[in-house]
C-alpha angles and dihedrals in degrees: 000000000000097000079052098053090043082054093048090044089046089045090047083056101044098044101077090056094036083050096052098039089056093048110038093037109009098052085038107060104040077050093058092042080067111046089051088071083052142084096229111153094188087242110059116055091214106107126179133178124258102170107207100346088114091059101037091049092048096068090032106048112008107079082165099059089042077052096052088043102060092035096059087047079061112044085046104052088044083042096053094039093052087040104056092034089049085044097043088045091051093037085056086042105059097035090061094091102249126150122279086020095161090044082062102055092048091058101056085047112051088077085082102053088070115091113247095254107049080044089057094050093039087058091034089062090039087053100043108033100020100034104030091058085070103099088219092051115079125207097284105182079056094066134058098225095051091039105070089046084059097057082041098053092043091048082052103057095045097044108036094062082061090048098048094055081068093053090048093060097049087046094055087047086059116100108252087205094072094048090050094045084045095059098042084059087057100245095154115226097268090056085046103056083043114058100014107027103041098053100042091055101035083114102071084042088064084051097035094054093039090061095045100046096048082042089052105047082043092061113143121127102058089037085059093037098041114037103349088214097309155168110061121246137148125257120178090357092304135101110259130170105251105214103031109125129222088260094051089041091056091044091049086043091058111021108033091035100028093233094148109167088033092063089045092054081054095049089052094048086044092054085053103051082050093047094052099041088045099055083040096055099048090040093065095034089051086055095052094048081066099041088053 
């Protein structure tokens, strides 16, 4: 009877976030399963079913979404390697025991604390009106190289101050002993962080890289903010936006063209990608945490 009673108090308790779990992901997303095999187009409420013409339609006539597609892989993998290098420099920065140590800290991360959006306009005005007034620096939000460093740069400074947070917090759980015995024995830093640092915090890499990969490939609000998808250039013979992510290319799909269950067919496809690179990531940073 007791044990009775402890299951119906801990289902009492459960049941508000299972509810709204349910109802605000679960419902949601089988919903939108559905509507992805459908021509909804979010206004009419006449809805047929197309089975996989979405999807089909997506890698055979869509060089904007295959653009998308590659670009965000890219942004991503040069997001989530600035990221974790900036976060692990500032991490081994402040715990060095200098003075205003915590100062420090609240300064890198302050960044972010700034919604994307008002981020993306603040470094819209720097690179247009403060950079681009360097004779060497180019107009970098112009050109599709420079571009996508810039949305890089700018993901960077918002987000590294965040991860490094996480670093902080592994290093400080380091012995100082051992990096004291280490360098007594002469091992210079480098060797340090090497062979006695960096095994003793790959955890917080596994977490570290999963944050800012999933971060990376949901990029959106400074993508809108930013670039909003500029500038123009071609991609299999037809005018794309260079730097629009796979986020801002599903929102434009469904909500600027009305291509409802074709936006949907591409979120699908997008959870997915994330799904797969996600599992993979922590799969192989999880293996090395045992080889090291």
């Amino acid at each position: 009877m007791r044990k009775r009673k402890d299951n119906l108090l801990f289902t009492a308790f459960l049941f508000p976030a299972l509810f709204s779990l349910i109802m605000v992901i679960g419902i949601p997303f089988l919903l939108g399963i559905y509507y992805s095999f459908t021509n909804w187009n979010g206004v009419s409420s006449d809805v047929s079913f197309v089975g996989f013409a979405n999807y089909l339609a997506i890698f055979q006539k869509d060089p904007k979404f295959l653009h998308a597609f590659l670009i965000t892989i890219i942004y991503a993998l040069l997001n989530v390697l600035v990221v974790n290098v900036v976060a692990v420099g500032l991490a081994l920065l402040v715990t060095q025991h200098l003075r205003l140590t915590n100062l420090y800290r609240a300064a890198f991360f302050a960044p972010n604390l700034i919604g994307g959006l008002v981020l993306g306009y603040i470094w819209q005005f720097i690179y247009n009106n403060v950079i681009s007034s360097f004779s060497f620096m180019p107009q970098m939000l112009a050109k599709p190289g420079t571009s996508l460093v810039a949305i890089v740069i700018t993901g960077t400074w918002q987000y590294a101050g965040y991860i490094m947070m996480i670093y902080v917090a592994a290093i400080q759980g380091v012995p100082d002993s051992l990096i004291e015995a280490a360098a007594i024995d002469g091992a210079t830093f480098g060797q340090r962080f090497r062979h006695i640092l960096f095994p003793l915090i790959a955890q917080s890499f596994t977490i570290c890289m999963f944050l800012s990969l999933t971060s990376s490939f949901k990029q959106f609000d400074v993508n809108v903010s930013l670039t909003n998808g500029g500038p123009a250039a071609t991609f299999m013979g037809e005018s794309i936006h260079f730097t629009e992510l796979m986020a801002l290319n599903i929102y434009n799909t469904a909500f600027s063209y009305n291509k409802m269950g074709e936006g949907q067919a591409k979120a699908i496809i997008y959870f997915l990608l994330l799904l797969v690179t996600s599992v993979t990531q922590v799969y192989f940073n999880k293996k090395r945490e045992v080889e090291v």
